[in-house]
C-alpha positions, -999 to 999 in steps of 0.1 A, spaced: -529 -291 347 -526 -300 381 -558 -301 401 -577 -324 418 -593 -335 387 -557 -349 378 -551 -364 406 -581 -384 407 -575 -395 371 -539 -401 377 -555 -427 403 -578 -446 383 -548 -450 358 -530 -468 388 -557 -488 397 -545 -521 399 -510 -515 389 -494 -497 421 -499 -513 457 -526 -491 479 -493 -495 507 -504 -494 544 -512 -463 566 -505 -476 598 -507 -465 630 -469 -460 650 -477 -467 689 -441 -461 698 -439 -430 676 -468 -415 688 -457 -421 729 -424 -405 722 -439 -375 705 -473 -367 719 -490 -369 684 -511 -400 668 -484 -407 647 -499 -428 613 -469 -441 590 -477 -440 550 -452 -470 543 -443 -464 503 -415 -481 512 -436 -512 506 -446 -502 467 -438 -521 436 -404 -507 430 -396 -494 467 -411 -457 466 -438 -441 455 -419 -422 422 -438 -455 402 -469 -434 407 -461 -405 387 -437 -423 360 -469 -446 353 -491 -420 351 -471 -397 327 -463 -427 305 -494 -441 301 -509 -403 294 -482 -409 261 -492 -440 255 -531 -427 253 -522 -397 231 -505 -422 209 -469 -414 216 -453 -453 219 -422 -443 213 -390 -443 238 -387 -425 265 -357 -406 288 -351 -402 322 -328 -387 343 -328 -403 382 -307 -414 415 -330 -442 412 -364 -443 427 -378 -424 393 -355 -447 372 -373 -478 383 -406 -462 379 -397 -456 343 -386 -486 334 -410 -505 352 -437 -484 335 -421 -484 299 -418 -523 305 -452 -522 311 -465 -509 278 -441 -522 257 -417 -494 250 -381 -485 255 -368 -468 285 -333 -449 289 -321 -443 326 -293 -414 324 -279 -417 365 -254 -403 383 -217 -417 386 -228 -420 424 -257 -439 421 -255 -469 441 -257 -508 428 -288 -517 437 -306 -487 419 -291 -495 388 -292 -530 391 -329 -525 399 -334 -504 368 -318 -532 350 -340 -558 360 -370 -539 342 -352 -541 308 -339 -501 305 -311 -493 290 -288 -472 314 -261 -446 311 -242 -434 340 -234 -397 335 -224 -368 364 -219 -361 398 -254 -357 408 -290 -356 393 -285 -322 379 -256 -331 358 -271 -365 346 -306 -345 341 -285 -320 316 -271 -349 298 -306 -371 293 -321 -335 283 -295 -333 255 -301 -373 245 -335 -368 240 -336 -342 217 -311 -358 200 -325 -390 199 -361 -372 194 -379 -395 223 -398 -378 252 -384 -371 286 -401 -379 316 -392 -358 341 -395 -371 381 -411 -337 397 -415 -309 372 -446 -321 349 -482 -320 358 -488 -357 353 -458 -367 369 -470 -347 400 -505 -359 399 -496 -395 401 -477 -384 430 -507 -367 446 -524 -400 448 -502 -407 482 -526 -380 496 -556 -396 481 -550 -424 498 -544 -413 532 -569 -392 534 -594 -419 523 -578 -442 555 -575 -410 574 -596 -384 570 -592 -361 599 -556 -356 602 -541 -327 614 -510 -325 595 -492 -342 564 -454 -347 567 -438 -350 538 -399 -357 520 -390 -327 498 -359 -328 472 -374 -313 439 -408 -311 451 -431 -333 430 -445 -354 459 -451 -326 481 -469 -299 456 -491 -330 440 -497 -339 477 -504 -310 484 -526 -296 460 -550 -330 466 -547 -321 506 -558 -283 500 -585 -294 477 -601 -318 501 -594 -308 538 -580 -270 536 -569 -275 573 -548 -302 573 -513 -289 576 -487 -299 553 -451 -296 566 -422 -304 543 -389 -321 551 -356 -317 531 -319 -326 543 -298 -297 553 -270 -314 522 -292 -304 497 -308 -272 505 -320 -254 473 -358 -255 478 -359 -249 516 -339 -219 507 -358 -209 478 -394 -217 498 -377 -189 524 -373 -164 500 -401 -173 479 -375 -172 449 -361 -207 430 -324 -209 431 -298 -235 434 -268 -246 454 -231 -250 445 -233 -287 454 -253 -313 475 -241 -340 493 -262 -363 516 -271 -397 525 -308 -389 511 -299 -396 478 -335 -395 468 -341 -357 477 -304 -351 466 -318 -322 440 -291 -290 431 -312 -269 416 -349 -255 430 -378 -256 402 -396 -228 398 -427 -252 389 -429 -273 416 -418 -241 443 -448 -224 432 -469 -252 437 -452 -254 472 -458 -217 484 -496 -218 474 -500 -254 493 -469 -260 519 -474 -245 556 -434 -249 569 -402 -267 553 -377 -275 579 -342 -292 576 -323 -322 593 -291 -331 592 -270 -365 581 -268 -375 619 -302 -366 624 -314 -389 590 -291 -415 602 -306 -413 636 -340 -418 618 -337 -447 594 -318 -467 627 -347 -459 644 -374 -472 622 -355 -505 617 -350 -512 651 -383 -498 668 -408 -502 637 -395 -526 622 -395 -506 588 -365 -507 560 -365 -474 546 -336 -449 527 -323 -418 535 -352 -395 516 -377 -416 534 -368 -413 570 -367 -372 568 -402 -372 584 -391 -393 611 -363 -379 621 -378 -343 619 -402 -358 647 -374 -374 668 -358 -338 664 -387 -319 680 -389 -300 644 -424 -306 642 -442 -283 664 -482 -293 664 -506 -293 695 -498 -320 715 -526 -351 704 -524 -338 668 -530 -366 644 -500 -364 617 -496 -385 589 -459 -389 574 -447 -405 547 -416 -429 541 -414 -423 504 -388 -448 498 -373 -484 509 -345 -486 487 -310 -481 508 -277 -496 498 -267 -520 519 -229 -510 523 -248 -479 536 -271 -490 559 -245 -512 572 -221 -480 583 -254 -459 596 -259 -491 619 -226 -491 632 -225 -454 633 -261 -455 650 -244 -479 678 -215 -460 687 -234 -427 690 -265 -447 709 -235 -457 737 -240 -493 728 -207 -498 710 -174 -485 719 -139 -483 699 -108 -479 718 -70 -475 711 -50 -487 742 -12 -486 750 2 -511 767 37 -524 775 43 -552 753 52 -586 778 36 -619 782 3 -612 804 -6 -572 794 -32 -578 770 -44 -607 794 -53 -585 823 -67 -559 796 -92 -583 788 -99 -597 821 -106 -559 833 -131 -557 807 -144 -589 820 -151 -577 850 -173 -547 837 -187 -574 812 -179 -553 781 -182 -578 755 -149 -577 731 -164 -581 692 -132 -574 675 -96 -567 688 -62 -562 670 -28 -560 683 1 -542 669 32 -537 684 54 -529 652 39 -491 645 66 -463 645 44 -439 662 47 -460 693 77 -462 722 102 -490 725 82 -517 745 49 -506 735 22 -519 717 -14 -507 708 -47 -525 707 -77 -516 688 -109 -530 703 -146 -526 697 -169 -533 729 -204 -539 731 -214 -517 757 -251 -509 778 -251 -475 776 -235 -443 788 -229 -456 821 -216 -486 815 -188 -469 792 -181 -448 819 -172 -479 842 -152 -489 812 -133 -459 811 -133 -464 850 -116 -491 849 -90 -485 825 -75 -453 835 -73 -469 872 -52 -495 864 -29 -470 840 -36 -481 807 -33 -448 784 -66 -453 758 -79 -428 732 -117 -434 722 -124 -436 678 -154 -429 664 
């Protein structure tokens, strides 16, 4: 059963196993939006996100009723390394099924913790199908990462903790894919401080439960495809949804721009490395989607650290070319001695700094005596592009900006 009770059990069994991760104020956060912004960094936990709390829990609730035997787990990876790390912890064997999708780093941090892994599907739902059948099969026991009681009372202990740091907050922001963290949250936030707000975030690529919360029925979506691989779920659970209509107060979506937006913004202004599941809250806020009375104190939650780096890599790039501090061109220009001189000696004058440039004057698309350059400037801003676009178009060069 899921209660407060739980929870409060689920946290003695963690007791010096998980890191109690800092709740920490945000002072640049908090000037941009109007609230006290406090950041609940389980980005910082042993395995990178806070699913080690409720795969700890559920396995050592087996391990006390005697069950030692293997366990199954289907995960993108955050519950994967939970599982192993808690299977490697009492001694047992652990089987990861993941998705074909899953990136490196997960697995290779699954790995690392002595689990055996199996990549199976397009997405959780099909590699969730697939460790369901291996289990019976194989007779272990399956830990799921949202839909089991223990699971979700380990993952109420974020609340515990927050509140204990925290006690008067005004509202709880909070990731959402299939809904463990939130309804375990939850139910310890509604137990303790009825008033506290709980708002849940999902990503507008995977859909099902804030559709299912808005018609109060679970159902699932044809496919899911987002950067938040960690809230990346197909399919709504009627388990956890209940739990979310008795406890959650809104669930609002963003976008792949708008999680990008967020995770670029935490590395650069907190100086926080978190995925795409765990900057949801943030870039709800940066959004405006979270309307409280201005001077509300919120807590929200970064559920997970663990981004691929060939990822982050193109959300940074992406972030600077949308933030105006990076510009890509294509430029014609007649192919002499001296053209792409002056072209670079314009941009000198506007002090756009070149940070990669390529000529090619052998494409078929272009006219006799033509060539094309492909160039990426480091720019200052919206202005200073202009001045770049200024400059270029006064002095005839015919330019077409890329993305």
């Amino acid at each position: 059963m899921l209660d407060l009770k739980s929870i409060k059990k689920a946290q003695e069994r963690l007791n010096g196993v998980i890191h109690h991760t800092p709740f920490s104020y945000a002072p640049i956060l908090s000037e941009l939006s109007g609230y006290e912004i406090y950041l609940k960094k389980e980005n910082l936990q042993r395995t990178g996100a806070f699913k080690l709390r409720g795969a700890f829990n559920k396995i050592a609730t087996l391990v006390e009723a005697g069950q030692e035997g293997g366990v199954v787990a289907a995960s993108a990876g955050n519950h994967a390394q939970g599982v192993a790390f808690s299977a490697k912890h009492f001694g047992i064997e652990a089987t990861i099924v993941m998705p074909e999708s899953t990136p490196l780093n997960k697995i290779q941090g699954v790995k690392e913790f002595g689990a055996n892994v199996i990549l199976h599907g397009a997405n959780y739902d099909e590699a969730y199908s697939h460790a369901v059948a291996y289990t019976q099969e194989h007779q272990l026991q399956f830990v799921h990462p949202f839909t089991d009681d223990e699971v979700m009372s380990g993952q109420g202990t974020v609340a515990l903790e927050m509140l204990e740091e925290q006690a008067n907050l005004d509202a709880i922001v909070v990731p959402v894919g299939g809904g463990g963290l939130i309804a375990g949250m939850g139910v310890a936030i509604k137990a303790l401080h009825p008033n506290t707000k709980l708002i849940g975030i999902a990503s507008e690529g995977a859909p099902a439960m804030k559709e299912s919360y808005d018609s109060k029925i679970a159902h699932g979506t044809a496919s899911v495809r987002t950067i938040a691989d960690g809230i990346a779920v197909r399919d709504a659970s009627p388990i956890t949804l209940n739990h979310i209509l008795e406890v959650v107060d809104s669930l609002e979506l963003v976008c792949e721009d708008e999680i990008a937006a967020g995770i670029l913004f935490l590395l650069e202004k907190q100086k926080v490395l978190v995925e795409g599941a765990g900057a949801v809250g943030v870039a709800a806020l940066l959004q405006g989607k979270i309307n409280l009375p201005k001077g509300s104190k919120v807590g929200i939650v970064l559920s997970g650290g663990n981004i691929d780096v060939t990822m982050l890599s193109l959300i940074i790039e992406k972030g600077l070319v949308k933030s105006s501090r990076k510009m890509k061109l294509s430029v014609i220009m007649i192919d002499k001695p001296g053209s792409l001189m002056m072209f670079t000696e314009l941009l000198t004058t506007v002090g756009a700094n070149i940070v990669q440039i390529g000529y090619d004057r052998t494409s078929v698309a272009l006219e006799f005596g033509d060539a094309v350059v492909s160039v990426s400037l480091e720019t200052k801003g919206t202005e200073h592009q202009d001045e770049v676009r200024t400059i270029l178009n006064k002095n005839g060069f015919k330019f077409e900006e890329l993305l």
